[in-house]
C-alpha positions in Angstrom: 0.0 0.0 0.0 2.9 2.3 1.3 4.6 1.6 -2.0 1.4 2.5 -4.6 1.0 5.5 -2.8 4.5 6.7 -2.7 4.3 6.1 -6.6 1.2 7.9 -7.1 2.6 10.7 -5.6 5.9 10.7 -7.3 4.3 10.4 -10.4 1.8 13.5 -9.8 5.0 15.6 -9.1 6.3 14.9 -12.2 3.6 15.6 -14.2 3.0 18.6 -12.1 6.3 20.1 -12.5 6.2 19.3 -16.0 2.8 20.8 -16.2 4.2 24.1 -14.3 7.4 24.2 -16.6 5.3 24.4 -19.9 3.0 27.0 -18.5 5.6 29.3 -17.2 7.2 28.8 -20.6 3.7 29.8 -22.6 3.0 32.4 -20.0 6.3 34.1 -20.7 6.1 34.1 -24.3 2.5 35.3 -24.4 3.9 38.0 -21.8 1.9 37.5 -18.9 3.1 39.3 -15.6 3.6 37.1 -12.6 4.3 34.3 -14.7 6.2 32.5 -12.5 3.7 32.9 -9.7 1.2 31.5 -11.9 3.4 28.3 -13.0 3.8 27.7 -9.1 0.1 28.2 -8.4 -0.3 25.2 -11.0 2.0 23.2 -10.3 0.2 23.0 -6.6 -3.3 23.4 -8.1 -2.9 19.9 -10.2 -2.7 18.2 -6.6 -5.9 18.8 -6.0 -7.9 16.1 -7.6 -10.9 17.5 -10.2 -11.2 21.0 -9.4 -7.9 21.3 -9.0 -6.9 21.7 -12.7 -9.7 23.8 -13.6 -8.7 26.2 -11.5 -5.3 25.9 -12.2 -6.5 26.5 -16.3 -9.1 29.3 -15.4 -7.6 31.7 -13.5 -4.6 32.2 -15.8 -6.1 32.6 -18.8 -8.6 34.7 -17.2 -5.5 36.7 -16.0 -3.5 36.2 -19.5 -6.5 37.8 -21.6 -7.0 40.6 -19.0 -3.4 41.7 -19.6 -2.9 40.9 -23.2 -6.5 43.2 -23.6 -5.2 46.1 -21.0 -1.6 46.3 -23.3 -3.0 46.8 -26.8 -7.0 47.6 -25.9 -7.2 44.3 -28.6 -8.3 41.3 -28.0 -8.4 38.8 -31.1 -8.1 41.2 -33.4 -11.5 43.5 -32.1 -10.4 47.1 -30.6 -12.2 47.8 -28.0 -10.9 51.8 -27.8 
């Protein structure tokens, strides 16, 4: 039992770090601020089982079109002057 577990949990750091890694990488290319925050905040969100990655999916992007819109006042290609 000790041993599954131990696996489980090696294994979800893994693909959390991974997870984290590849989002900072997108988030600083797209030029969000705070993007290493937000990698972190991800990387602990995907422990949490079903909500957990939602959240971890939502709130950045939320955060990623709210600054992307605030730099240019576009957002996809609409100005919203």
């Amino acid at each position: 039992m000790l041993t599954s577990t131990n696996k489980y949990i090696t294994l979800k750091t893994y693909v959390s770090l991974l997870t984290g890694v590849l989002s900072y990488v997108v988030l600083i290319i797209i030029g969000v601020d705070y993007a290493f925050l937000w990698a972190f905040l991800i990387f602990l969100f995907n422990y949490i089982p079903y909500i957990g990655s939602l959240i971890a999916t939502v709130l950045p992007a939320i955060f990623a079109i709210l600054t992307v819109w605030n730099r240019s006042g576009h957002f996809m290609g609409v100005c919203f002057c």
